[in-house]
N, C-alpha and C positions, 0 to 999 in steps of 0.2 A: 426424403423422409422427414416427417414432421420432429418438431423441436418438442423434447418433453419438459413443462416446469412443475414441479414442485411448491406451492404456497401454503406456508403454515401464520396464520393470524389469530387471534383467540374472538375477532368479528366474523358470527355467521356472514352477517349482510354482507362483508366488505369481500372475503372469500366467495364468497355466490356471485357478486358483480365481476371479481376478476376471474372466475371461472369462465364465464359467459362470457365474456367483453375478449378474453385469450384466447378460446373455441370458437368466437367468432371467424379469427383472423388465423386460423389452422394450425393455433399450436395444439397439443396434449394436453393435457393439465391434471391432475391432481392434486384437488385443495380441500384442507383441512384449517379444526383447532385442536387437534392432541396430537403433540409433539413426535408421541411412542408411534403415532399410527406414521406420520412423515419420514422418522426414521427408518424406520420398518420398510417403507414403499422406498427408499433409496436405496436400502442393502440389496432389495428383491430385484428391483426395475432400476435403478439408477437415471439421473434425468443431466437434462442440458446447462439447467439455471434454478437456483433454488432463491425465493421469494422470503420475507420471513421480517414479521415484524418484530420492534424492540422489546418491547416492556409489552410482559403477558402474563398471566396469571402462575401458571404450570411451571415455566421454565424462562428463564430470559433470553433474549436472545444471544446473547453473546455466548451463552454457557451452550444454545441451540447449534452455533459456528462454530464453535468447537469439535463439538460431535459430527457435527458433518465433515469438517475439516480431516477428523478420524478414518474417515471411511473414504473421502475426496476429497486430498488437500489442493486439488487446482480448481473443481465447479467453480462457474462463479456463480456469485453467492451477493444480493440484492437486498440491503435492511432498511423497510418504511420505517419512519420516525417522524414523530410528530415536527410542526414550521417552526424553525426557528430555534431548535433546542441543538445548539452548537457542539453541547458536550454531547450529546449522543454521535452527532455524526463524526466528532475526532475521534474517540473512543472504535466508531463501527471500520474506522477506515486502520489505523492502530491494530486493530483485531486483526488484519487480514480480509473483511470484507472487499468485492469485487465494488460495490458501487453502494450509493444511496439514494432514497428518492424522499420526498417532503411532500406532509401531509400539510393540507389536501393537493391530491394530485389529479390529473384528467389519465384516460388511457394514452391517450398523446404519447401524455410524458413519460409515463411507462414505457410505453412502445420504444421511446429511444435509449431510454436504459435497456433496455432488452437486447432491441437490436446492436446496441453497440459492443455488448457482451456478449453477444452468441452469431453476428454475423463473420461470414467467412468471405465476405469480399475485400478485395484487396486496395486498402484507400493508400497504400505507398507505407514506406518504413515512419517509424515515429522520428522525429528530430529535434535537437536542443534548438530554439527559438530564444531570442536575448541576446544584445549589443551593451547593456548597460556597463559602465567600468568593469564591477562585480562580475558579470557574464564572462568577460573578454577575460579578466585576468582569472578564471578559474578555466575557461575554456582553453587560454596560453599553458596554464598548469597540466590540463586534459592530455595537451599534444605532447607533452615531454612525455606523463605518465606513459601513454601509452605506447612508443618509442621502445620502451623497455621491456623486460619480461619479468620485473619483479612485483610482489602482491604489493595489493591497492587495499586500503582501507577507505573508506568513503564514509565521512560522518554528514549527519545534517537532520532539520525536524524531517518528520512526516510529512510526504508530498510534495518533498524538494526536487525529484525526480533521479531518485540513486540508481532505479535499476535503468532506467533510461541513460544515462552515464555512464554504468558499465555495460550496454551493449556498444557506447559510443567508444569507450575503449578498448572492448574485444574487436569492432571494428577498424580499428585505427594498427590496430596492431599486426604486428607479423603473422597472427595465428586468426587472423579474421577469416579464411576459409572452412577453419575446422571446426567443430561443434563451442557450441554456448551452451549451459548447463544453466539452469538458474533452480534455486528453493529457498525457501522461508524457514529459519529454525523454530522461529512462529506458528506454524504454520501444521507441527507436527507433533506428536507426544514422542519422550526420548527415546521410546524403545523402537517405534516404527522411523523416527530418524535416521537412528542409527543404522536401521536396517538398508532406508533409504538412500544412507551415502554411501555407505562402504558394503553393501549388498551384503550376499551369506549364504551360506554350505547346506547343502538338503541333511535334515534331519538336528540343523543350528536351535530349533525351536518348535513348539507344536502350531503343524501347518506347513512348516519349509518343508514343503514335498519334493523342493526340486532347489537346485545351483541356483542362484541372483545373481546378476552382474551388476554392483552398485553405480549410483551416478556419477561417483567421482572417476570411475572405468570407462564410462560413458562417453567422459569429456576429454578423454585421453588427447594429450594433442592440444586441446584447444582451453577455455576460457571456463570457469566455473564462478557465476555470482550467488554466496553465501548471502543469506541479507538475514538482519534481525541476528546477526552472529552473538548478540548483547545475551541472546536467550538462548543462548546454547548450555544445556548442562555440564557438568565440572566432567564427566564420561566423554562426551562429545569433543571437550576441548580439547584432555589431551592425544584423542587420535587424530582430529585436525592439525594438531602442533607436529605430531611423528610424522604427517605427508607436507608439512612446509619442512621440515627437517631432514628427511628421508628420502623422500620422494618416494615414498610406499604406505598402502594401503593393506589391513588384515581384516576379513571377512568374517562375520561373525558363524560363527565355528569351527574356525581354521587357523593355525599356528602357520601358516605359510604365508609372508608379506608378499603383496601383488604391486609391481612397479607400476607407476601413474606418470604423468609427464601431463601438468595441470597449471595453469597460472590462476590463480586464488584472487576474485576480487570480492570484501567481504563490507559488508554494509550496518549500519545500526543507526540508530535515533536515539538511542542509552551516551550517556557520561562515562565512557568506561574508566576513567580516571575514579569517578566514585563508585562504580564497580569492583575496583580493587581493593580501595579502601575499604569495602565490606567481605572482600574473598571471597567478592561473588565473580570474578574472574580471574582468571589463571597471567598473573606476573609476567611468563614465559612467552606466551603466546600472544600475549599484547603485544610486545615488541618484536613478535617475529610479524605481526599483522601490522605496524607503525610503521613500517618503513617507508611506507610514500605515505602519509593521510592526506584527503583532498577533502576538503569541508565544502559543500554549497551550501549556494546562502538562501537564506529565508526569501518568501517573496518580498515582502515588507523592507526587505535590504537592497530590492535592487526595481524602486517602482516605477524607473521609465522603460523595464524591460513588459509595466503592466500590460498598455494600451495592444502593444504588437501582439502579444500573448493572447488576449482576447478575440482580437482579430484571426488571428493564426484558428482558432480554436473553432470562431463561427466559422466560418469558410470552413472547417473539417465536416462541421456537422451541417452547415446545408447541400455540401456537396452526396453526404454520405442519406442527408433523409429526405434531399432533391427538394429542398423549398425554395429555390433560390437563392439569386445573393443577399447578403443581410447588410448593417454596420448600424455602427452604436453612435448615439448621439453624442456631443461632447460632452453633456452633462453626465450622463452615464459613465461615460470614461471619463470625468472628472471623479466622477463617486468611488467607482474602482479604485483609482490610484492613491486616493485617501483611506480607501477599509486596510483593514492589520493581515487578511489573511490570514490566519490562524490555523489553516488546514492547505495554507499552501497553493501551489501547482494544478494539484488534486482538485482542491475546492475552486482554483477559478473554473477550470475546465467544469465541473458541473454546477457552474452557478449561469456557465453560457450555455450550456445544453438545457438548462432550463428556458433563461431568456428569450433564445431561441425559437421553443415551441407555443411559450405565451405570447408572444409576439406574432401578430399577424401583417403586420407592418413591414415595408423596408429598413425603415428604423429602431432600435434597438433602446428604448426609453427605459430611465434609472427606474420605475415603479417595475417593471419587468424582472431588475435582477433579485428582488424579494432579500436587499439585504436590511432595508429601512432601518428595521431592529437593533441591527447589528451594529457591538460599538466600531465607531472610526478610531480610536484615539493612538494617537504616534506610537511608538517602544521607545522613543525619548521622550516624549511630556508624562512617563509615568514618574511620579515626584515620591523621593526618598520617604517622605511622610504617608502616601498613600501603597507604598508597598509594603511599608512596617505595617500598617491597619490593616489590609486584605489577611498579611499573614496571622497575625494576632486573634483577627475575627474567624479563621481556618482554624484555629486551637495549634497550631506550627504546622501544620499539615501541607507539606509545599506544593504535594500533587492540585491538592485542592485552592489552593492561592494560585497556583499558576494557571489554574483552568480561571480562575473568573479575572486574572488581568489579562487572560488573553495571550499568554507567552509560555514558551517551554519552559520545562523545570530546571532545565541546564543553565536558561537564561536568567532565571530565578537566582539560581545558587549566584553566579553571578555577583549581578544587579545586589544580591543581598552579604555578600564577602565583602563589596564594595560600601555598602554601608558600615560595617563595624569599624 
């Protein structure tokens, strides 16, 4: 059965070329520029992979992934953005986006974001990759973690690889046989959350035509990875606190608690220390969730784990789109180990899937990784004088200070406590 995609762009031309260039190669397709019409065709027909540029006249895209996310919070979900524009792609990846791809692009390079989101062949389990100090002594941390049966909180930026971590702990652990559960609080608006973890009674709401077994029932037995728990509403919080508490779950239209037997591992990118401080998280349940915290570290913290990682990454994808073997010149792997990473994990892996297919070469040349642009500068040569000006020139705006030095906001707060 062919793959169906969905492409909304607000360019006729650029939709007509990916229509045709995609029906070439026997997917489906449906492309569009009016959002309404996209939506519509995804309630109706539902598709495999949804395409979708950023910045468009009608709608943005991110407000565009929401609403899909509404109706299918697992599609993955593929956001064009123009070369080079860094905030877009933290932002797209932050969102819940499946992937990204940089304009301009060839079909190529499409094709492997494609394939790599909608193939069903089997290239072996994902694995943590890294030897560096950093590695070893959060991986030392991993094996006790998961040893145990108590909940894991797992902080760190975006792209650190949290849920990759807790599969590696649901694996490690005594309940590695029984189900894995994972969702994004992110990911879902709080009614349908709710609905989604702790399911619900036919006649709970208009539509419940029938009983739902939620996923926290699901997971009965085995491993549930909460991620983005930072965006969980103040409703949400406290019935996940009564199932660390209780070890019971109530279904939304029903006074009878339903016993769960669940090891909780929860995830975020938020400070929830300043979370609290704004009471935008629940006191309670912070420290029922602290019990073990395991923070990973940026990549920019651990950059002899860069070179392997890279490696590790080609080798996935020429195995996986049959180009042969690949490697990177030294200079290239010099370049890498000096960029800040900003987007992580994430961002290396699709900065070699790019290199990769521009690359017709054995070798892997630094104009290939398309970061030129991109600043290199350390997270220590940023000097106390040039962090006070970023912030200042932001009007205090720390979100915005933090995106143009290139560092999280957590790290910001920081960096900026330590100035006063």
């Amino acid at each position: 059965m062919k793959n169906r995609i969905l492409v909304l762009d607000d360019e006729t031309s650029l939709i007509e070329w990916l229509k045709y260039a995609l029906e070439q190669r026997d997917y489906q397709v449906v492309a569009t520029t009016d959002p309404k019409r996209a939506l519509a065709e995804l309630k109706e027909h539902g598709f495999d992979l949804v395409i979708s540029d950023i910045k468009m006249p009608e709608i943005d895209g991110f407000e565009f992934l929401k609403k899909v996310r509404r109706i299918y919070p697992e599609v993955p979900f593929i956001f064009i953005t123009a070369y080079g524009s860094m905030d877009s792609v933290m932002n797209a990846l932050r969102d819940r986006a499946s992937d990204y791809i940089l304009k301009p692009f060839s079909i190529e390079e499409l094709m492997v974001r494609i394939r790599s989101n909608t193939s069903k062949q089997d290239t072996g389990p994902a694995k943590i990759v890294g030897s560096s100090k950093q590695m070893r002594s959060t991986l030392d941390m991993l094996d006790k973690i998961a040893a145990t049966d108590m909940t894991v909180l797992l902080l760190g930026e975006s792209g650190t690889g949290k849920e990759l971590f807790a599969h590696e702990i649901h694996n490690r652990s005594k309940r590695a046989k029984q189900p894995f559960v994972t969702l994004s609080c992110a990911a879902l608006p709080e009614t349908l959350l709710e609905s989604e973890l702790f399911g619900y009674k036919r006649g709970a709401f208009t539509g419940a035509h029938a009983d739902k077994e939620g996923l926290f029932k699901s997971a009965n037995n085995g491993s549930f990875f909460l991620d983005e728990i930072g965006d969980a509403a103040a409703s949400i919080q406290v019935k996940i606190l009564r199932l660390l508490e209780e070890r019971e779950i109530v279904p939304l239209g029903s006074t009878k608690p339903v016993r769960v037997d669940v090891r909780l591992i929860a995830a975020t990118n938020k400070n929830l220390n300043e979370e609290l401080k704004h009471n935008r998280f629940r006191e309670d349940l912070f420290y029922r969730l602290n019990v073990i915290p395991l923070v990973l570290p940026p990549l920019r913290q651990r950059r002899d784990d860069i070179p392997v990682l890279a490696q590790h990454f080609l080798d996935q994808i020429a195995k996986r789109e049959k180009i042969g073997a690949r490697k990177f010149r030294d200079k290239a792997l010099d370049f890498m180990v000096k960029y800040d990473w900003p987007g992580n994990v994430r961002e290396l892996r699709h900065v070699v899937e790019r290199a990769a297919i521009l690359s017709n070469a054995y070798y892997i040349e630094p104009e290939h990784l398309g970061l030129q642009q991109a600043k290199t500068k350390s997270l220590t040569q940023l000097k106390t004088d040039e962090i006070k000006r970023v912030v200042n020139e932001s009007a205090g705006n720390v979100s915005k200070a933090a995106k143009r030095l290139g560092i999280s906001r957590a790290t910001l707060y920081r960096k900026l406590k330590k100035t006063k």
